[in-house]
C-alpha positions in Angstrom: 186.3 20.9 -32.6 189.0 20.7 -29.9 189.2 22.8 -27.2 192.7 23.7 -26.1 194.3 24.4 -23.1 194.5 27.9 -21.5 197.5 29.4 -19.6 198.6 32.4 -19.1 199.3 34.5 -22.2 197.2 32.2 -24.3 196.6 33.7 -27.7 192.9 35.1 -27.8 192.3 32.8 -30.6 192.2 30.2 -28.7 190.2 31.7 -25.9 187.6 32.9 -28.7 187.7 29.3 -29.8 187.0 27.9 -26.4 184.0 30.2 -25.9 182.6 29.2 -28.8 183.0 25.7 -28.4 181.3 26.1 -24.9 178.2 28.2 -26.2 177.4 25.7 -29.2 177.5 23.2 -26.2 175.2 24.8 -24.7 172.9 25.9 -27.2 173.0 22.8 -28.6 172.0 21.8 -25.0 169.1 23.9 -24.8 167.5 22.4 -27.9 167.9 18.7 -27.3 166.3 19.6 -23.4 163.5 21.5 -25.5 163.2 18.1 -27.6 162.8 16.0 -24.8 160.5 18.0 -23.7 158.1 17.7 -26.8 158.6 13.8 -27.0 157.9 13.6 -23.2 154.9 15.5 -23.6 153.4 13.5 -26.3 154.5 10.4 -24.8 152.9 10.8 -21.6 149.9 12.0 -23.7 149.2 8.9 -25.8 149.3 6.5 -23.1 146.1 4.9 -22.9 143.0 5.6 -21.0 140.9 9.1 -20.0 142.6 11.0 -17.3 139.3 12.3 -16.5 137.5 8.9 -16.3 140.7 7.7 -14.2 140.2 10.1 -11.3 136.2 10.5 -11.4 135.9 6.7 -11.8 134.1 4.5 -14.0 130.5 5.3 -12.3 130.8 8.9 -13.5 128.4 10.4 -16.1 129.6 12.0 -19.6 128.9 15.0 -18.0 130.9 14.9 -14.9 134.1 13.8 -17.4 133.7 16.2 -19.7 133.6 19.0 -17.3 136.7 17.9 -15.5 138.3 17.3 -18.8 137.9 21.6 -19.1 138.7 22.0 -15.4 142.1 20.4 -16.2 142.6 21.4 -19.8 142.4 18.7 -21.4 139.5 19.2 -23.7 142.5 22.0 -25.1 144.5 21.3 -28.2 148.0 19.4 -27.8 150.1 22.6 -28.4 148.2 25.0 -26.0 148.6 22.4 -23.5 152.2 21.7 -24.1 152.6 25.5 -23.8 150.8 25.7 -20.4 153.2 22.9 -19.2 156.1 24.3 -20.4 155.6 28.1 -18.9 155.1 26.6 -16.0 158.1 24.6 -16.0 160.1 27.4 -16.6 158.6 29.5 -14.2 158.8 26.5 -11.6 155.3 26.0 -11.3 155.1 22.6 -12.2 151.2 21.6 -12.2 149.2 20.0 -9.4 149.0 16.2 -8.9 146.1 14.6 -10.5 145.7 11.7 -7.8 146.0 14.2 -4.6 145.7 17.5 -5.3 148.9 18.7 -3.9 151.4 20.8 -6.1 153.7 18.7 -8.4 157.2 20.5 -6.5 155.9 19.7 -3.0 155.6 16.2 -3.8 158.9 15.4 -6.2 160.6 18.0 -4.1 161.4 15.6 -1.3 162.0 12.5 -3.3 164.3 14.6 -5.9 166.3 15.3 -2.3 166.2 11.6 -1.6 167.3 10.4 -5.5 170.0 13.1 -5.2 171.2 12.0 -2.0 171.7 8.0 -2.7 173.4 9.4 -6.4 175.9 10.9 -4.0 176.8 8.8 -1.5 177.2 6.4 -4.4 179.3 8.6 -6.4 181.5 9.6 -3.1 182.2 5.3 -3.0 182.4 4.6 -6.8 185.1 7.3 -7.8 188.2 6.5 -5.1 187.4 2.3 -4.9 187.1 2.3 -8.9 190.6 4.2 -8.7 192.4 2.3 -6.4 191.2 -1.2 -7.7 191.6 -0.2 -11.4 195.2 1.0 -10.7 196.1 -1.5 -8.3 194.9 -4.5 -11.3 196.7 -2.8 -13.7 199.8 -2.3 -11.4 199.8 -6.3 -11.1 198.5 -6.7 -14.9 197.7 -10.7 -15.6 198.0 -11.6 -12.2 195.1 -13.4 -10.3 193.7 -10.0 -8.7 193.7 -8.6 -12.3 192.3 -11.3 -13.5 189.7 -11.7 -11.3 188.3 -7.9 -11.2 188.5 -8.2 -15.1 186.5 -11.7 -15.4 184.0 -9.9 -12.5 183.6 -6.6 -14.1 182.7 -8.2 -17.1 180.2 -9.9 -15.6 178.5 -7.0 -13.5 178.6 -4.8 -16.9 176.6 -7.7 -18.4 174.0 -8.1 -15.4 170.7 -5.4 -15.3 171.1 -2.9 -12.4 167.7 -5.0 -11.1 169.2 -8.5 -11.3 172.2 -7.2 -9.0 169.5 -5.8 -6.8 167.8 -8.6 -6.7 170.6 -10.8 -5.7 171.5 -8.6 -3.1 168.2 -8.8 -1.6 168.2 -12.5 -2.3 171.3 -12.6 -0.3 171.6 -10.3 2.3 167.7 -9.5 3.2 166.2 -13.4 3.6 166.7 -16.5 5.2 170.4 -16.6 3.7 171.6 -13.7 6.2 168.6 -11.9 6.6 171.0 -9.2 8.3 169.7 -6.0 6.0 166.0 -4.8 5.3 164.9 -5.5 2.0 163.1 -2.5 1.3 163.9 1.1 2.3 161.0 2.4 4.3 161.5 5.6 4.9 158.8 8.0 6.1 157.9 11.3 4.4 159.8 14.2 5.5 162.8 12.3 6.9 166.4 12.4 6.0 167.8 9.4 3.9 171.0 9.0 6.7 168.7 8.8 9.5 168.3 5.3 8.0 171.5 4.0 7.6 170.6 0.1 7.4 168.2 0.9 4.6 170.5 2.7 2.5 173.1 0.1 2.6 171.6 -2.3 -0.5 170.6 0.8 -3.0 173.9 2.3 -2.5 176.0 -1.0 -2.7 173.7 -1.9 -6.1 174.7 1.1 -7.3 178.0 1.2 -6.3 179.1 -2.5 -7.6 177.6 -1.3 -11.2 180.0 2.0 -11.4 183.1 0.7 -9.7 182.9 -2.2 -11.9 182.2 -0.4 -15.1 184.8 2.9 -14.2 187.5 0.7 -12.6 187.8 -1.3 -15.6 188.5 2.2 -17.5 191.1 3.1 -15.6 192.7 -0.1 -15.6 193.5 0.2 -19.2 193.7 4.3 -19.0 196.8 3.5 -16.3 198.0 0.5 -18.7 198.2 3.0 -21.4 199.8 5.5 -19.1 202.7 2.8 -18.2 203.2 2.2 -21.5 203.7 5.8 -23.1 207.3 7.1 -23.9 207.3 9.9 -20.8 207.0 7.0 -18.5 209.1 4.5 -20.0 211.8 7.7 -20.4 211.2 8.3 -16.7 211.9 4.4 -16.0 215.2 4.5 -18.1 216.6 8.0 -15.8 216.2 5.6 -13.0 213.4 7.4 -11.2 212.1 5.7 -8.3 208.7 3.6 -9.1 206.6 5.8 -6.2 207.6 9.0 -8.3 206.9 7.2 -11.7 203.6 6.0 -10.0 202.3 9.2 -8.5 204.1 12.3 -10.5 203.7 10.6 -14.0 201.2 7.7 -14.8 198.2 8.4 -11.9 197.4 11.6 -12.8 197.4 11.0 -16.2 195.4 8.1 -16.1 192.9 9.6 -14.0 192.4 12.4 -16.2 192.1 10.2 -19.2 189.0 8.8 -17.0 187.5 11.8 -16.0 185.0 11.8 -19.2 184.2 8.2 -18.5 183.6 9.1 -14.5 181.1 11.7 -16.1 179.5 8.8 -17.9 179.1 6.7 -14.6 177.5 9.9 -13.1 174.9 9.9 -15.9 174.4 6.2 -15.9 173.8 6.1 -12.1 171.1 8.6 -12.2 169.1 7.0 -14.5 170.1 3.6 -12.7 168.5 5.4 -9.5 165.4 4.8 -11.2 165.4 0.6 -11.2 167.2 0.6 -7.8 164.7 2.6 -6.1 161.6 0.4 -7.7 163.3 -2.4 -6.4 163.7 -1.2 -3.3 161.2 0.6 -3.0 163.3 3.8 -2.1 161.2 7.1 -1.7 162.8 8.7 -5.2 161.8 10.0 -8.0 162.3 6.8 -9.2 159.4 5.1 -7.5 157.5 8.8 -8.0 157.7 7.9 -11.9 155.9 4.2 -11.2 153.4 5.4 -9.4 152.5 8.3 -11.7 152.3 5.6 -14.5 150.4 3.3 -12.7 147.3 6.5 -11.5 148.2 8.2 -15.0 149.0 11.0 -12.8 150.8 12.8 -16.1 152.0 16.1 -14.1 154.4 14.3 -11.7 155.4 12.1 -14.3 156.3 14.7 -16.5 158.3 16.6 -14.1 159.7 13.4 -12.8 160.9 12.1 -16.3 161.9 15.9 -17.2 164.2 16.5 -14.1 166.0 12.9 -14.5 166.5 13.4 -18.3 167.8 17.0 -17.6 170.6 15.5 -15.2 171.7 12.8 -17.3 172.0 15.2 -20.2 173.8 17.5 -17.8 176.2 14.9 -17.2 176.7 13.8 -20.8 177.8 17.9 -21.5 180.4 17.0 -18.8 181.6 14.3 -20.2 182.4 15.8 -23.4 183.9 18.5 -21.9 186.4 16.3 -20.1 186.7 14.8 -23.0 187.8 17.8 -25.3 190.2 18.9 -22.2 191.9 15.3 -22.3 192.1 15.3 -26.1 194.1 19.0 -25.7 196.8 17.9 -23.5 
């Protein structure tokens, strides 16, 4: 279903049919959350090995296990513990950590800030460069810069989010420069910027991946845009090429690419997740390896959860976009 365009004195059929559209968006929201949820739960639940014997050790007794195993819960059937997990998501109360002790929000509370922040200084670099080098390519279609960005982008697109990292570090962080840190030490309680040397290699991972993927989107959204009958109507009036350029084929290129920049959003956050494990950047992405690795299934969960809820978040965005470009 399409939504259409509201102005003023819009017929309140079509803003019925917009509110409609909306709420089956977001109901529809609410139960694919709810099913991620359930598969997250049970996932997390048959990974191998006693949670119990894990944190007690292997010297423990039966006994000692089996009465942490009711301590925790987990001598409890599947669904009341999925329902003690999920009220307490709800509620914010989001368990206590397994390995320390210490509640699950106090210790994915700092690294969500940390995941959050990269995400955005990546997303403040990836939306104006993938612009400007996506118009200016198709501006100068099939010349060398064009030809270029196209035979590089397709080669970035191709390349894991780790291998980039990787080569980065390769370059930049040994013998070959050796002018940037390799890993992003920063301490607990500190704020990402303080450490601007360490931030430089997540966010320039992260930002090659989404220029390269979104400038090549707009590159042929502003091809398309040049080619359409308004513009080639506006070249035959003799309009001036900055007018053509700015008042006719830019804005309508960038809003034929603001579904795809939604995309890029939703792929960075879950890219977060491999560049912060390879730079070992204090995330939630390195939160979710480390939970694996002590089976610590209450930060993982909440971990997992909060990343899947913002790339789905994301998604919704881009289909609104989307619909909104589709009703112009």
């Amino acid at each position: 279903m399409r939504i259409r365009t509201l102005h003023r004195g819009s017929p309140p059929g079509a803003r019925s049919t917009t509110i409609r559209w909306l709420a089956g968006r977001l109901v529809l929201g609410v139960l694919v959350l709810f099913l991620v949820s359930v598969l997250l739960f049970l996932v997390t639940q048959a990974l191998p090995g006693d949670v119990a014997r894990i944190i007690l050790g292997k010297d423990a007794t039966v006994e000692q296990v089996a009465a942490l195993r009711r301590q925790l819960g987990l001598d409890r059937s599947l669904v009341a513990q999925y329902w003690q997990w999920l009220s307490g998501v709800l509620t914010g109360e989001m368990g206590t950590s397994l390995e320390n002790g210490e509640p699950v929000v106090d210790i994915i509370g700092p690294r969500m800030f940390n995941s959050f922040t990269l995400g955005l200084i990546s997303m403040v670099l990836i939306l104006p460069l993938a612009v400007v080098i996506g118009v200016l390519s198709a501006y100068r279609r099939d010349s060398a810069f064009d030809k270029a960005f196209v035979a590089v982008s397709s080669l970035f697109t191709a390349l894991p989010a780790f291998v980039v990292g990787m080569l980065l570090i390769a370059f930049f962080a040994t013998s070959v420069l050796g002018v940037l840190p390799g890993v992003s030490n920063i301490p607990p309680g500190d704020l990402p910027w303080w450490y601007p040397a360490e931030l430089v290699l997540p966010v320039t991972t992260l930002t090659l991946m989404g220029v390269m993927y979104l400038g090549r989107l707009v590159r042929a959204s502003f091809i398309d845009a040049m080619n359409s009958e308004y513009v080639q109507t506006a070249i035959l009036k003799g309009l001036s090429g900055r007018r053509i350029l700015f008042r006719h084929a830019l804005p309508n290129a960038i809003a034929a690419s603001l579904p795809a920049a939604s995309l890029v959003a939703a792929v960075t956050i879950t890219g977060v997740v491999v560049v912060e494990y390879v730079y070992s950047y204090p995330g939630l992405g390195t939160a979710v390896v480390s939970a694996v690795n002590s089976h610590d299934l209450p930060v993982m969960q909440a971990s997992i959860l909060i990343l899947a809820t913002a790339y789905y978040v994301f998604n919704l965005l881009a289909d609104v976009f989307a619909a909104m470009s589709r009703s112009r």
